[in-house]
Structure formats: structure tokens, C-alpha cells
N, CA, C and O of each residue as an XYZ file, in Angstrom:
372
protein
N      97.836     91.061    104.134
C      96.815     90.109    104.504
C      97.131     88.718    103.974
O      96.479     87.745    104.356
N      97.977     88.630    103.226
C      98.416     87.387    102.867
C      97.943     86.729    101.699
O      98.041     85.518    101.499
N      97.384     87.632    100.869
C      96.268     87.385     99.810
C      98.041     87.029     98.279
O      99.178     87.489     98.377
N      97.560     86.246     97.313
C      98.510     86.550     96.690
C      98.064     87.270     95.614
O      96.849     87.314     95.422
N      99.048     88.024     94.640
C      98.080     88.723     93.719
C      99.357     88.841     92.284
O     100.466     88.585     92.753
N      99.409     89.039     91.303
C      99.863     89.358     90.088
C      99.910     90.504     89.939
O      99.228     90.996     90.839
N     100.457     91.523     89.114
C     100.860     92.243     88.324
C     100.968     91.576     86.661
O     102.073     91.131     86.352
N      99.972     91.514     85.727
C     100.363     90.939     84.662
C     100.456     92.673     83.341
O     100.476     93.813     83.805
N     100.478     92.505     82.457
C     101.205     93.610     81.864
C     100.286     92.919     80.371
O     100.348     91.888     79.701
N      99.349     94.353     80.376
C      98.504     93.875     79.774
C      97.442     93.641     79.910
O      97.307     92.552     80.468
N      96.161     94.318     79.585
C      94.167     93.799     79.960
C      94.145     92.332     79.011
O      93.584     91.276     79.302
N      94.844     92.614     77.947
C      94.493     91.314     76.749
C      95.160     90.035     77.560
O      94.698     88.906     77.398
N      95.934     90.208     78.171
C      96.231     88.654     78.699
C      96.129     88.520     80.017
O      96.780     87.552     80.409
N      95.580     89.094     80.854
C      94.284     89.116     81.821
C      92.999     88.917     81.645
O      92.200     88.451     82.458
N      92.763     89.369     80.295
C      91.321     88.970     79.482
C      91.111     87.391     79.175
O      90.218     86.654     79.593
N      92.354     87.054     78.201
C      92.325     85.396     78.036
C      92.042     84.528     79.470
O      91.466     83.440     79.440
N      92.456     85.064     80.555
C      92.334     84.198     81.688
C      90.332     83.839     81.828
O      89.749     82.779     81.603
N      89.879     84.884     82.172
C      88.956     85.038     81.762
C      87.888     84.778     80.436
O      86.709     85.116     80.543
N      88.310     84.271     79.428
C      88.001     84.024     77.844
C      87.455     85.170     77.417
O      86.401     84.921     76.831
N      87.719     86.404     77.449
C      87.488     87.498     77.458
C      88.510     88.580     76.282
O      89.741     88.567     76.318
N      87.826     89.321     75.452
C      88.645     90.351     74.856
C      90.088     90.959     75.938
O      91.282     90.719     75.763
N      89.505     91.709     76.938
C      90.185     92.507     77.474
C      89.502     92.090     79.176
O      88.539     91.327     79.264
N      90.198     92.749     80.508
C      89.724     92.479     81.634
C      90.196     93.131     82.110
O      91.295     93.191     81.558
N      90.149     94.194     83.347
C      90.533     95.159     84.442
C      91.281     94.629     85.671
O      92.334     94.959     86.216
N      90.271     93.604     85.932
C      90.861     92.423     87.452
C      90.741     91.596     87.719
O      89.594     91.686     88.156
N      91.046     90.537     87.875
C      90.163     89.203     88.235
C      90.069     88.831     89.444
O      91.034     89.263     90.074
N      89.249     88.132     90.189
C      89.001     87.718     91.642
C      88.453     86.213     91.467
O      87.414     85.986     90.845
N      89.186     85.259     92.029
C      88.661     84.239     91.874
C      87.924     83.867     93.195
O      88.447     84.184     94.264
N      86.913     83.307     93.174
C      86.292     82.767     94.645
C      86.166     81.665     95.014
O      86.158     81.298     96.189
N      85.984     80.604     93.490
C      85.619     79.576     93.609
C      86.834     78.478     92.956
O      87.595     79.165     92.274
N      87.020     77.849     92.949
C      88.169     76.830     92.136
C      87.691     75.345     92.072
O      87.657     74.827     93.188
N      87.301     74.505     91.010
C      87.694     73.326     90.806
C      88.442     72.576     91.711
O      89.458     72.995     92.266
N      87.899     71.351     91.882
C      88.977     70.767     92.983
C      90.012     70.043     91.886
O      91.068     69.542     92.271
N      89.625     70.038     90.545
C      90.987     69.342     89.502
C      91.797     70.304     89.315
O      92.944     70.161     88.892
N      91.132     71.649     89.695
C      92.154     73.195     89.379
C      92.828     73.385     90.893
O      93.534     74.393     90.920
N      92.805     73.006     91.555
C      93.248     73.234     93.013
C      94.788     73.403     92.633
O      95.279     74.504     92.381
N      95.502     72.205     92.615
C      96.873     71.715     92.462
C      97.181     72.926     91.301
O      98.149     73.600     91.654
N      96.754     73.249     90.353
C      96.817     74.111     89.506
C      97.487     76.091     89.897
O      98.337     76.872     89.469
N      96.407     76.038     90.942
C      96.068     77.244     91.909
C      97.663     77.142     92.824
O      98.778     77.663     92.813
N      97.034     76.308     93.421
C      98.859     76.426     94.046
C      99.865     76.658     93.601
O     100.520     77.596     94.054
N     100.328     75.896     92.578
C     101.552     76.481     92.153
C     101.760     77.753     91.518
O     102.844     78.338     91.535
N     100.207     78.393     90.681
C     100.281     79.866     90.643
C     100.689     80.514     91.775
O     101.701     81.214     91.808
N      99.540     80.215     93.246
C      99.752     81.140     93.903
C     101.293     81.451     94.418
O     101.814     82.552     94.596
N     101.899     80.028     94.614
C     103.340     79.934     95.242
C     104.180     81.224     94.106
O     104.692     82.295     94.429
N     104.023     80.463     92.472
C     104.501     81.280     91.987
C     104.372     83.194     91.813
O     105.047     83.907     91.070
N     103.490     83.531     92.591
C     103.021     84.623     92.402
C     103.588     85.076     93.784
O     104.017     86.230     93.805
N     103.681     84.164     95.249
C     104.063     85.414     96.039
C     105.482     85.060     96.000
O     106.039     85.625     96.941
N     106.508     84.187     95.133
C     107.414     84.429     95.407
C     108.071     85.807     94.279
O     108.982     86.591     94.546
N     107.444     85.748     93.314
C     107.906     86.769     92.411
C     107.078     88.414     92.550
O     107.570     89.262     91.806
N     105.829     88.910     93.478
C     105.914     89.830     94.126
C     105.854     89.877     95.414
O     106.640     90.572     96.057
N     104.939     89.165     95.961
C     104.820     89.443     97.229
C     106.077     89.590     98.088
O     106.213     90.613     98.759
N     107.304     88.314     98.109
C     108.274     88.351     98.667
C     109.603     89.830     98.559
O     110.392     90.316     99.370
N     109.274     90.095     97.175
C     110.192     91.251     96.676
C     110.046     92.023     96.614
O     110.857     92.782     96.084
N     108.310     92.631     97.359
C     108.129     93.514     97.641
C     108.451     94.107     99.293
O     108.504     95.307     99.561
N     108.665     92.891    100.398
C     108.836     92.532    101.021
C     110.435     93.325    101.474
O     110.702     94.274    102.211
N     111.322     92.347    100.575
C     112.690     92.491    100.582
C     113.121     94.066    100.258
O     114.022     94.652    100.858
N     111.907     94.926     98.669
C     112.276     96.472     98.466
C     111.430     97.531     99.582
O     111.768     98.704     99.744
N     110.566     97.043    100.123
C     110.185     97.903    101.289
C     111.149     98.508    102.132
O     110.939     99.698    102.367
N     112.304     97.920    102.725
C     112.829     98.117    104.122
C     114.135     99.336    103.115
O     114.869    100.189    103.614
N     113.999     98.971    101.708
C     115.471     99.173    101.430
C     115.288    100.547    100.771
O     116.286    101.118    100.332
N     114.014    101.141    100.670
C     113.564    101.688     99.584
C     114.109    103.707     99.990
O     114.417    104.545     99.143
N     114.051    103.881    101.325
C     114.575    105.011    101.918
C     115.940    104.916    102.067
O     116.366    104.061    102.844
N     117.093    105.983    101.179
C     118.458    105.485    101.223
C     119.034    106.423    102.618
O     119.946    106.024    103.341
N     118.231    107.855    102.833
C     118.691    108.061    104.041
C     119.284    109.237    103.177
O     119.800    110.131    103.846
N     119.299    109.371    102.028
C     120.211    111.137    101.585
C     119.247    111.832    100.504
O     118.601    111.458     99.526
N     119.510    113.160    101.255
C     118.155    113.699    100.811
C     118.823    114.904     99.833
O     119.936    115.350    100.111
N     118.050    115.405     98.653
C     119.089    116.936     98.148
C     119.180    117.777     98.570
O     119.082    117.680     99.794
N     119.357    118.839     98.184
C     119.762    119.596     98.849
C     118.805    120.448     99.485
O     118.922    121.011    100.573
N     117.951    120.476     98.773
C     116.752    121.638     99.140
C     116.343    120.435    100.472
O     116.899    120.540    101.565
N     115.897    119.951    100.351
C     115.236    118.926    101.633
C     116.474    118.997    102.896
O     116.154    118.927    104.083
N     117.679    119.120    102.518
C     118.649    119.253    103.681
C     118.665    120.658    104.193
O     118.814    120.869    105.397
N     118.528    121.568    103.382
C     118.258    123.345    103.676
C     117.463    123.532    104.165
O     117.444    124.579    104.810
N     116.292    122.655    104.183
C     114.948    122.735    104.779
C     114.813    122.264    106.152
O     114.015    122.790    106.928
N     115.762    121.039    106.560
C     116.388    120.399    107.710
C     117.244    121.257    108.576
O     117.090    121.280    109.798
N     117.957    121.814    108.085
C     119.002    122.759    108.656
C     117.829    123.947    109.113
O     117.358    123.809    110.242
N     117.364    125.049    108.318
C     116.352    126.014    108.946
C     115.651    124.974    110.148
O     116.097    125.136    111.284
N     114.844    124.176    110.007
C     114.208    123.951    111.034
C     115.096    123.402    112.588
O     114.571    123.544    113.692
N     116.311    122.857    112.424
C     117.287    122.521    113.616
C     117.653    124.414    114.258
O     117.499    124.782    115.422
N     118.067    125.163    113.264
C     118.296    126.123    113.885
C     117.092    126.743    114.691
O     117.072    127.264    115.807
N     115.915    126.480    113.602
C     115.037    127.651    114.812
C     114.069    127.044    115.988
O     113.100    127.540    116.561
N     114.816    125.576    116.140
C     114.357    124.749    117.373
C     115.789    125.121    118.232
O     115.592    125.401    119.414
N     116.815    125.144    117.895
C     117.890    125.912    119.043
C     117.480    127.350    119.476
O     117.509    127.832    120.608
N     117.081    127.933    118.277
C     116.362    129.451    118.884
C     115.541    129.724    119.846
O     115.569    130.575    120.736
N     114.680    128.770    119.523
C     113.307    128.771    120.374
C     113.755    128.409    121.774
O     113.361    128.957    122.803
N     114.905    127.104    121.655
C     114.971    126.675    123.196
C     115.695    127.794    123.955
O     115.536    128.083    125.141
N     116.786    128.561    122.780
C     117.680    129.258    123.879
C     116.634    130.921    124.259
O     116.835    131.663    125.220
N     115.643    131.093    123.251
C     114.815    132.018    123.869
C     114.118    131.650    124.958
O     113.999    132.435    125.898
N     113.552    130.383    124.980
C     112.755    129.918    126.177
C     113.714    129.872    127.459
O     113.133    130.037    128.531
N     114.927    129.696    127.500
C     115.790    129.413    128.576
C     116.025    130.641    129.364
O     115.888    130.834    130.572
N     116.363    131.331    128.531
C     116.317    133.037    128.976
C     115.274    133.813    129.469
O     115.352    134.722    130.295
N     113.948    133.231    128.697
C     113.064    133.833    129.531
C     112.404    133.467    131.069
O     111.551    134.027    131.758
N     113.259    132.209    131.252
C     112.881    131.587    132.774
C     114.132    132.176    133.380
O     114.466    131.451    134.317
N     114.824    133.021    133.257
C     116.180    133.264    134.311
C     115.613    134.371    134.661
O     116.148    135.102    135.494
């Protein structure tokens, strides 16, 4: 959706944002127009360090080789879709 968002590491320094002991999440709604310019360069800085790289590890994240049990499991099911077809073929002759 295009929203930007953080990952910070840590409630205590998610809390300070907030002036707060500790904090779960923050949502901002409203901003200062002297905090604006402020906001931006967070946000820029924030979707280039997840949003974008999450972006870039999405596509890459399936390598395509599976172990072995998941390939044994692949193999049974190819064979008993050849079974099935060459039973079905036979039973129309």
C-alpha cells in the first residue's frame, strides 16, 4: 500500500519516540508542519532501507531446490498422475 514503516529493535527505543518507558507501535496521524521536512527524510529513509529490500528479497527468496523428502514426494505424485492417465487411456479402448 505504500505506507512506509520501520523495524526498530527494541520497545525502549520505540518508547523514547513516544517519551515513553517502553511502546509496542507507533502510528502517526498528525505531523507538525516544522516536523514535515523532518518526516520525509525518515520516511525516504525508511523505505529505502526496508521497503525497497524487501522488494528486491521477495522475487529471490524461492531458490527452486527442494530436499530430498519434498523431491520423493514430487516423484510419487508424477508417477501416480502417469498411472492414472495410462489407466484412464485403457479404459476408453
Amino acid at each position: 500500500m505504500g505506507i512506509p514503516y520501520v523495524i526498530v529493535k527494541g520497545k525502549a527505543r520505540l518508547g523514547t519516540v513516544v517519551r515513553k518507558k517502553t511502546a509496542a507501535a507507533v502510528a502517526l496521524e498528525e505531523v507538525k508542519s516544522e516536523d514535515q521536512r523532518e518526516l520525509a527524510t525518515l520516511a525516504s529513509a525508511a523505505k529505502a532501507n526496508f521497503s525497497d529490500k524487501y522488494e528486491e528479497q521477495r522475487g529471490v527468496w524461492d531458490s527452486g531446490i527442494y530436499g530430498s523428502e519434498s523431491t520423493q514426494m514430487f516423484r510419487k505424485r508424477a508417477k501416480a498422475a502417469r498411472q492414472s492417465v495410462t489407466a484412464a487411456s485403457l479404459g476408453k479402448l
